[in-house]
C-alpha positions in Angstrom: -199.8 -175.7 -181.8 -200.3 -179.0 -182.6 -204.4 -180.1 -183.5 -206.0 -183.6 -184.4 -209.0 -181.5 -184.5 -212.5 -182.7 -185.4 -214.6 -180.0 -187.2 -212.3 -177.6 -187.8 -209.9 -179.5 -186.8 -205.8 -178.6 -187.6 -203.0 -181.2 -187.5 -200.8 -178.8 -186.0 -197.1 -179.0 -187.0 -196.5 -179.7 -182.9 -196.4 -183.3 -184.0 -194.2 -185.9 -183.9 -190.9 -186.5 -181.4 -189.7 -190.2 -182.5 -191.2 -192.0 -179.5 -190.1 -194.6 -178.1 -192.4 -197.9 -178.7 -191.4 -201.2 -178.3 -193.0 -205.1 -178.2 -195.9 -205.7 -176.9 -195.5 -204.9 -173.4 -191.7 -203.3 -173.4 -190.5 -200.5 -174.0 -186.5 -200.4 -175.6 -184.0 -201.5 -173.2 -180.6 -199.7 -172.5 -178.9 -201.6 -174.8 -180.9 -200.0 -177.5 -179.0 -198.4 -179.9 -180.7 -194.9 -179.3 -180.0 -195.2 -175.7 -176.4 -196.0 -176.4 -176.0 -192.7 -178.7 -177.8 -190.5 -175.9 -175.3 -191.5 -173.1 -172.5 -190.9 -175.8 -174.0 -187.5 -176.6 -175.3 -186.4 -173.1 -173.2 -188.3 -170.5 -170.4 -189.8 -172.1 -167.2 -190.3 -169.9 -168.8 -188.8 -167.1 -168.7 -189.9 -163.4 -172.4 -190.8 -161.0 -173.6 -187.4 -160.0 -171.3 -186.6 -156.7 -173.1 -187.2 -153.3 -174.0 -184.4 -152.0 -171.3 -182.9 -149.4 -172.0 -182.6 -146.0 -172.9 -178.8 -144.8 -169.3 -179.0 -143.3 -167.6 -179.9 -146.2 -166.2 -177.1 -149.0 -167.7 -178.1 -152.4 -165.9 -177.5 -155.2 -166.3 -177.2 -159.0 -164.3 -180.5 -159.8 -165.7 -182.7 -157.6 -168.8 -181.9 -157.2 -170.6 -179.1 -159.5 -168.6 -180.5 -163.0 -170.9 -183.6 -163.2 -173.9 -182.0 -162.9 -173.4 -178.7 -164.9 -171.6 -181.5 -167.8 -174.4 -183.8 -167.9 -177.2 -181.1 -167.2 -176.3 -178.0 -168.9 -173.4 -178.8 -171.3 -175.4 -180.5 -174.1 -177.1 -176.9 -175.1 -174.6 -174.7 -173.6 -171.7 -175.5 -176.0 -170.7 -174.4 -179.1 -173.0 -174.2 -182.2 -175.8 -175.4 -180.0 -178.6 -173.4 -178.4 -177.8 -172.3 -175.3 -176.7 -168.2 -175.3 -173.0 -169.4 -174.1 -171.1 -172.4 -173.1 -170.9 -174.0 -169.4 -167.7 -176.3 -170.8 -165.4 -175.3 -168.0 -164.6 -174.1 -164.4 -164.5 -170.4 -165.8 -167.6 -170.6 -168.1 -169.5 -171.9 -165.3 -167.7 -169.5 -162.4 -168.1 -166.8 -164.8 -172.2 -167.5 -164.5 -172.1 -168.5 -160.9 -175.1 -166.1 -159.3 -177.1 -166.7 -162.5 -176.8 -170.3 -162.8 -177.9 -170.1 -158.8 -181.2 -167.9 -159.5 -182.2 -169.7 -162.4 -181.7 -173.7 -160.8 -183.4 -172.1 -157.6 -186.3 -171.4 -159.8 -186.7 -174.4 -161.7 -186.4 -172.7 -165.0 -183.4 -174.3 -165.7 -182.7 -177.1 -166.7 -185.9 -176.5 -168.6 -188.5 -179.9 -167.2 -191.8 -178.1 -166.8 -193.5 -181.1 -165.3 -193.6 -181.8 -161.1 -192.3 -184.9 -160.3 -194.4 -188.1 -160.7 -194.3 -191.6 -160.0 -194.1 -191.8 -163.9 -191.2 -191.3 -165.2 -190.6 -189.7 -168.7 -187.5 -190.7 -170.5 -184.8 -187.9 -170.9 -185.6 -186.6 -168.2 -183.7 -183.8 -167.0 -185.0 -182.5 -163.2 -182.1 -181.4 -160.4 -182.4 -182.5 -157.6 -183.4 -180.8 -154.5 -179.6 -181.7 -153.4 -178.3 -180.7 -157.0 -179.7 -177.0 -156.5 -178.6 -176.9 -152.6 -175.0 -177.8 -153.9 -174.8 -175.5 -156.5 -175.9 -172.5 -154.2 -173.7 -173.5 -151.5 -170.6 -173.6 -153.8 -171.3 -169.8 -155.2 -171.7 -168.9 -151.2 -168.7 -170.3 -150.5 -166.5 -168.5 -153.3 -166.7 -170.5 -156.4 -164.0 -173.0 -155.3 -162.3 -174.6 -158.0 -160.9 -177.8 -156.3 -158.4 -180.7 -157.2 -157.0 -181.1 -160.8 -157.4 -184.7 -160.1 -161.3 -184.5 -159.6 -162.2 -183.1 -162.4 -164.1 -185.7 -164.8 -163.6 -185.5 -168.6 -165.5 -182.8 -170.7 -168.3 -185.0 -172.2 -168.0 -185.6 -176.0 -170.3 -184.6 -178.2 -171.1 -185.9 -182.1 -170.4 -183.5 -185.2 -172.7 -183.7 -187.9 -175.1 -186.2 -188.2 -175.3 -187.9 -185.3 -176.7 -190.9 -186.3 -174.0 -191.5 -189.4 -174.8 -190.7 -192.4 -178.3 -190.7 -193.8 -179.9 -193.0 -196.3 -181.7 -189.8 -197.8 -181.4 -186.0 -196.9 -183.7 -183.4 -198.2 -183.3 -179.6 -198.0 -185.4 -177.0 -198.1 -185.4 -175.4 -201.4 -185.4 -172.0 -200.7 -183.5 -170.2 -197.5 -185.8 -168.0 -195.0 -184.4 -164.7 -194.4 -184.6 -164.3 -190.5 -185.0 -160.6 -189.7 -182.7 -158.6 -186.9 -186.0 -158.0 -184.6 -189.7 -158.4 -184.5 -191.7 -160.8 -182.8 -191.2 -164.1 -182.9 -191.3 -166.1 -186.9 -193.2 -169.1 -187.5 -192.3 -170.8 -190.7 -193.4 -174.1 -192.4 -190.7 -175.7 -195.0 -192.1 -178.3 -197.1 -189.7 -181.0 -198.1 -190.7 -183.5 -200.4 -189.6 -186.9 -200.7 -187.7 -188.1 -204.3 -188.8 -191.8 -203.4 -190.7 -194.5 -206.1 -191.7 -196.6 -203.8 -193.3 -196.9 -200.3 -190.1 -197.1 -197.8 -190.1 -197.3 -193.8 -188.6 -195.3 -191.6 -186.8 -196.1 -188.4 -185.6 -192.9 -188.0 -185.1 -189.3 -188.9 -182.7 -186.7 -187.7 -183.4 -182.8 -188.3 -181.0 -179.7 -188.5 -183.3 -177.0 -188.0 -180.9 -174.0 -189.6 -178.6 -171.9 -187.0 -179.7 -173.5 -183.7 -179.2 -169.9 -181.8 -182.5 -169.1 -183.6 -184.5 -172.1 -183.2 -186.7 -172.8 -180.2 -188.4 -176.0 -181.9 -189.0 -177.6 -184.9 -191.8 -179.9 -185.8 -192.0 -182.1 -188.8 -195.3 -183.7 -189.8 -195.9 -185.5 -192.8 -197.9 -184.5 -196.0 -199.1 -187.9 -197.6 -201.0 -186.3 -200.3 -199.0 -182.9 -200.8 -202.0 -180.7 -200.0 -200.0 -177.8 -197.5 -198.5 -177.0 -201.0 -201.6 -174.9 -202.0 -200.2 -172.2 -199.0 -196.7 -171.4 -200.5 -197.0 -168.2 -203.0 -194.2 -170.1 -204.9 -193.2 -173.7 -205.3 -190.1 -174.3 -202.5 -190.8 -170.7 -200.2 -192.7 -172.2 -197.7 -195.6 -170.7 -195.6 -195.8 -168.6 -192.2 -198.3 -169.9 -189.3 -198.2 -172.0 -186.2 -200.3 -174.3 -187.1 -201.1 -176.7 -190.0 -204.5 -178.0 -191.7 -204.3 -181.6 -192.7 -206.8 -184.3 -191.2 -210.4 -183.4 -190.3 -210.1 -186.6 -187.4 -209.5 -186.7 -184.0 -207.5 -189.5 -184.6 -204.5 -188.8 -186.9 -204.3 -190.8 -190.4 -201.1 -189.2 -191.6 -198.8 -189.6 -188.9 -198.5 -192.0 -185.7 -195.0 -191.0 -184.5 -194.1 -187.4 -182.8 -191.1 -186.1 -184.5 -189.7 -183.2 -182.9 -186.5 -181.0 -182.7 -185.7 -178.8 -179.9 -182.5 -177.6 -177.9 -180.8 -181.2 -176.7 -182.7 -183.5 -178.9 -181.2 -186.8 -179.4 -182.4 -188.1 -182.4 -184.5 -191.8 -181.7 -183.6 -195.3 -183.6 -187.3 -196.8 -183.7 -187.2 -200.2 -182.1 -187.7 -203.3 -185.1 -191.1 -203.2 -186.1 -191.8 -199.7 -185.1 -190.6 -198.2 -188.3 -193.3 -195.6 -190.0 -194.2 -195.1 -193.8 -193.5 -192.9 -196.7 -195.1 -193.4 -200.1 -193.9 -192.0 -203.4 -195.7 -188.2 -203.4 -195.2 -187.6 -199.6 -194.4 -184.3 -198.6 -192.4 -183.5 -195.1 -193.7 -179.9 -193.8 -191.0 -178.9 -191.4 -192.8 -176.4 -188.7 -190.2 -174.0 -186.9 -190.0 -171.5 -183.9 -187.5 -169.1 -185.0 -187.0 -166.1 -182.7 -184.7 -162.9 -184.2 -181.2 -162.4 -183.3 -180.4 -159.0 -183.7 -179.1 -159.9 -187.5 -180.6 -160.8 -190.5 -179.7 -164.3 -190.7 -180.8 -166.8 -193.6 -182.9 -169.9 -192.4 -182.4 -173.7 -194.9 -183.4 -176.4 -192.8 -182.6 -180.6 -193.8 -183.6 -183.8 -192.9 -182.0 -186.7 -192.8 -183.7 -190.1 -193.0 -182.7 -193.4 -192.2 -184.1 -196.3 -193.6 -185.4 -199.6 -191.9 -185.1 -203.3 -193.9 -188.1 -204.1 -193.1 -192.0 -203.1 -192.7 -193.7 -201.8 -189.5 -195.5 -205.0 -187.2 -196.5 -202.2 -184.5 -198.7 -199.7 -185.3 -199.0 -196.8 -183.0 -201.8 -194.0 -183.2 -201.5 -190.6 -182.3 -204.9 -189.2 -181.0 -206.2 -186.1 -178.9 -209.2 -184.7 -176.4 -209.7 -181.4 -176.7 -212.1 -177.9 -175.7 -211.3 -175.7 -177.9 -214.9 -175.0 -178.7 -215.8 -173.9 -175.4 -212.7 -171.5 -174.4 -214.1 -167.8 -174.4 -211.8 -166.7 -171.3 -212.8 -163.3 -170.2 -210.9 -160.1 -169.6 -209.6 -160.4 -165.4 -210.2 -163.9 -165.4 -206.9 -165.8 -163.3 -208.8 -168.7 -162.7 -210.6 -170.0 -165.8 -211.3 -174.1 -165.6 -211.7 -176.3 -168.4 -212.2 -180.1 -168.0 -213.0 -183.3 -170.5 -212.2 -186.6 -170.0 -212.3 -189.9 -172.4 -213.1 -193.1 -171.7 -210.2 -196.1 -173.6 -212.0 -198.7 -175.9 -209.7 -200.9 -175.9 -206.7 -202.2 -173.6 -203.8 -199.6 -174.7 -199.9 -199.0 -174.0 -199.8 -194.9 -173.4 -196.3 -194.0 -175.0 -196.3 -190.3 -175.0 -198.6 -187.1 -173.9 -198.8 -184.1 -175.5 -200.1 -181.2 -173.4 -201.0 -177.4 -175.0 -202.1 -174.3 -174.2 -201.2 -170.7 -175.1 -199.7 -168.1 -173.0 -203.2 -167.8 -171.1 -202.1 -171.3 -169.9 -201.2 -171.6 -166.3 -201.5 -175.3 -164.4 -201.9 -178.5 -167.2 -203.0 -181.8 -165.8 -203.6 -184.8 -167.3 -204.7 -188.8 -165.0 -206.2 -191.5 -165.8 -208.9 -193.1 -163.9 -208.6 -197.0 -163.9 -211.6 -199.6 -163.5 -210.7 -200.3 -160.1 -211.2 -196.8 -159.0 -207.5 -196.0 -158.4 -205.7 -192.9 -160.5 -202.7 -191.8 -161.7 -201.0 -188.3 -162.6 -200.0 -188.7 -166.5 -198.6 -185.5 -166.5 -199.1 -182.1 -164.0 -197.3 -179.2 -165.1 -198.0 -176.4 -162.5 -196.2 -173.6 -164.5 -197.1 -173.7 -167.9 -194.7 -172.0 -170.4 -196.0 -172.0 -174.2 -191.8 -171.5 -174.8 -190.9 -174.6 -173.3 -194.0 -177.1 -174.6 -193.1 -180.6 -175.6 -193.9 -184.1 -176.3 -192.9 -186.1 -173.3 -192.2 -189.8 -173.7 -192.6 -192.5 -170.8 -189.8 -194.5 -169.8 -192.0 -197.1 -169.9 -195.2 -197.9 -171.4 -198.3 -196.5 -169.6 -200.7 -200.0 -169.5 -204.3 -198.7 -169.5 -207.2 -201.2 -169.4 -210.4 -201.1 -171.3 -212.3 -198.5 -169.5 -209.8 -196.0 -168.3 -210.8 -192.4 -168.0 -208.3 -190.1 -169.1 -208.9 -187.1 -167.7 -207.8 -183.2 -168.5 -207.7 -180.8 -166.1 -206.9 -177.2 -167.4 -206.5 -173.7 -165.7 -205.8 -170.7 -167.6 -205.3 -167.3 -166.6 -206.5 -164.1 -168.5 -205.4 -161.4 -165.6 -203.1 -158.5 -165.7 -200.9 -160.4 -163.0 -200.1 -163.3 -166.0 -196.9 -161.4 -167.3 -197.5 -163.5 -170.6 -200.8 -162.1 -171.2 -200.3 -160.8 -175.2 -203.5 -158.5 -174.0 -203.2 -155.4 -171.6 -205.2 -154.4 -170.6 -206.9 -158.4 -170.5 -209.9 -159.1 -173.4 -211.9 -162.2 -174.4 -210.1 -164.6 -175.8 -211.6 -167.6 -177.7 -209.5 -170.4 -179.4 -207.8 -169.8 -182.5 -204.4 -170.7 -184.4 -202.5 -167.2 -183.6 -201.0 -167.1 -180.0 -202.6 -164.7 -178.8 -206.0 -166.8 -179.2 -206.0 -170.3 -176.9 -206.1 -173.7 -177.6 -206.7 -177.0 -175.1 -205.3 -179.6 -176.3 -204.2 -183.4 -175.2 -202.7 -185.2 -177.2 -201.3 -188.9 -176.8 -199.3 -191.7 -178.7 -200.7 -194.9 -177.9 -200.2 -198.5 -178.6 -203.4 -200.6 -178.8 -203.1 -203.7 -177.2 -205.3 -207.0 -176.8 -206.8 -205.5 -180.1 -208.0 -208.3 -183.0 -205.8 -208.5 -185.2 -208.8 -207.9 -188.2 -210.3 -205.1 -186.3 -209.1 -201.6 -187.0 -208.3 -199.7 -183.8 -207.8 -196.0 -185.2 -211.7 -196.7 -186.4 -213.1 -197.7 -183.2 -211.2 -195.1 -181.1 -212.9 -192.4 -183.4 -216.1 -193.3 -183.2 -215.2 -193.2 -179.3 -213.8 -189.7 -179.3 -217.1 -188.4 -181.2 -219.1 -189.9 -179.1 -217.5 -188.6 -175.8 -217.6 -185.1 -177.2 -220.9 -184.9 -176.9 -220.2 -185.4 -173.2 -217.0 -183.6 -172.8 -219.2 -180.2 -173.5 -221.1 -181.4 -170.3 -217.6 -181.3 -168.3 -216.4 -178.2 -168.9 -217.4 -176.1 -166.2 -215.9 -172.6 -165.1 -214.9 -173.6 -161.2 -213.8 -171.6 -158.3 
């Protein structure tokens, strides 16, 4: 969904989950306000995940599966949130026992699509192996509720707008009108800015509409106001997945991911990481809605927060990509596509950006350093297109000058991929609607070592057009 495209290149609205970036070299510590609001929102009041209980030992819901269900599951499963009902208490969660066992056995929930890695992303949310043993033996062993006095408070959660009340909140003019059924509904609200002046940013917080609906939303900003050409009438909007903007690889409108999706926290930019609105600038709000069995009315806001001061950091938001090349054919389950780019300059990787379509089945991403040695920036086995994201390091990914980044994609156009939108199978090439396929990698970097009269986002373009010659060279179909 999202593009930084070159020839026919979208900016899809897939952009933009307020990354974290910090100085030169550091990434936010915990005492960062963001990080203070998450562990109010997520984990507030709540004990250390219990250790887990010895195979002799009866587990219980108080002591030991309430601190993992309230820091894991509760944020979406709560009231007014996304999750289909609430895990809040000892009979919620009894009430879902079997399921909650099938589903954590799995993997499928908590939702964290990539394996393990020695790099961690922040927010992550991954049981453990122990985690999923405990729960299962606790639904073998009855569902035991335990002591009153092990119980840990019910975390709390913030009404409204999270982060206080914003500087500036803009609405969409006109509501959506969800229908009962159908397939699913992609919609893009444009939101213009009432601003005179250039102002920065240091964070934004969305309210997608009636979260039961949403799966994600995606803001990506309009600088000129050209998206406003698609709506039939000033303030309706436009449907599609995907959004025109920049004919670059590397991406002139935006340099931060902003996203929404089930659990989002919304991010506090770090001083000097604050990014730019000018008078004229249009926000194009980008949004997953799936049917509920009711016609339900869809007005989506924004609020924005305002820093004091300009931007000193400048991240860039770029992407490798094969889309060119994918023409998948019918039966295929094993259908490789590889490119790979070689760094510039010395960077800081802040996030990844992996995407596929529902042909999609294993994603991988490393870098290859000078030295020779490698490492995994991001593996995920089972791809889902339902559960794609931006994923943020915990800390900042320091790639030299000369670093391969690699992608590594396997896609799957059988009648044994229970996603396939084509049965029986048929060629599919790349394209915006689902149903086509798209290889993307995308990335949020932070050039370092970099004069301070030069212009990165030129040099890494000229780099990405030149590799693409050699990226068609790479992509083979292997077996």
């Amino acid at each position: 969904m999202m593009s930084l495209y070159r020839t026919s290149i979208l900016v899809t609205a897939i952009l933009l989950l307020a990354i974290a970036v910090v100085t030169e070299g550091n990434f936010a510590s915990a005492t960062h306000p963001t990080h203070a609001l998450a562990a109010q929102i997520q984990a507030s009041n709540l004990p250390p995940a219990p250790v887990a209980a010895s195979s002799g030992e009866k587990v219980t819901f108080n002591h030991d599966i309430a601190p993992i269900v309230f820091r894991n599951c509760a944020p979406c499963h709560r009231p007014g949130e996304a999750g289909p009902f609430p895990l809040l208490t000892y009979d919620d969660v009894k009430k879902h026992g079997r399921q909650i066992v099938a589903v954590t056995q799995t993997r499928y929930m908590p939702p964290w699509p990539p394996d393990p890695q020695p790099l961690e992303f922040y927010g992550q949310r991954r049981l453990t192996h122990e985690q999923i043993t405990l729960i299962r033996r606790w639904v073998d062993q009855g569902m035991l509720q335990g002591k009153p006095a092990d119980l840990p408070p019910q975390p709390r959660f913030v009404e409204g707008w999270q982060l206080g009340k914003p500087d500036l909140v803009v609405k969409a003019a006109k509501p959506l009108l969800v229908p009962a059924t159908g397939t699913d509904v992609y919609w893009n609200f444009i939101l213009p800015v009432p601003i005179n002046e250039t102002r920065w940013v240091k964070a934004i917080e969305i309210v997608p509409g009636e979260k039961r609906l949403v799966h994600h939303a995606n803001l990506v900003i309009d600088r000129l106001g050209l998206l406003r050409i698609e709506e039939k009438e000033p303030g309706a909007g436009f449907g599609g997945p995907d959004i025109m903007i920049d004919l670059s690889p590397v991406d002139h409108n935006n340099t931060h991911f902003l996203l929404w999706k089930p659990g989002t926290v919304p991010y506090v930019e770090p001083d000097g990481m604050a990014f730019r609105l000018d008078k004229g600038t249009d926000l194009v709000l980008n949004t997953h809605l799936q049917p509920s069995g009711k016609p339900e009315l869809m007005q989506p806001s924004v609020g924005i927060y305002f820093a004091d001061k300009p931007a000193t950091k400048h991240p860039i938001l770029f992407m490798i990509e094969c889309d060119e090349l994918l023409a998948i054919p019918p039966g295929d389950s094993h259908y490789v596509v590889n490119s790979s780019f070689r760094f510039p300059f010395d960077v800081d990787v802040l996030a990844v950006y992996p995407h596929a379509h529902h042909l999609g089945k294993d994603l991988k991403a490393t870098a290859t350093l000078p030295d020779g040695s490698s490492l995994t920036l991001i593996h995920i086995r089972n791809w889902d297109l339902n559960w794609q994201a931006v994923y943020r390091y915990a800390k900042p990914v320091r790639l030299p000058k000369g670093t391969i980044v690699s992608m590594h994609y396997v896609y799957d156009n059988s009648d044994d991929n229970v996603v396939n939108p084509n049965h029986p199978p048929q060629l599919v090439q790349t394209g915006n609607r689902t149903r086509d396929e798209m290889a993307h990698l995308a990335f949020q970097i932070l050039p370092r070592n970099f004069p301070s009269t030069g212009d990165p986002r030129a040099v890494l373009e000229t780099a990405l057009v030149q590799s693409e010659a050699c990226s068609t060279g790479t992509v083979a179909r292997m077996r």
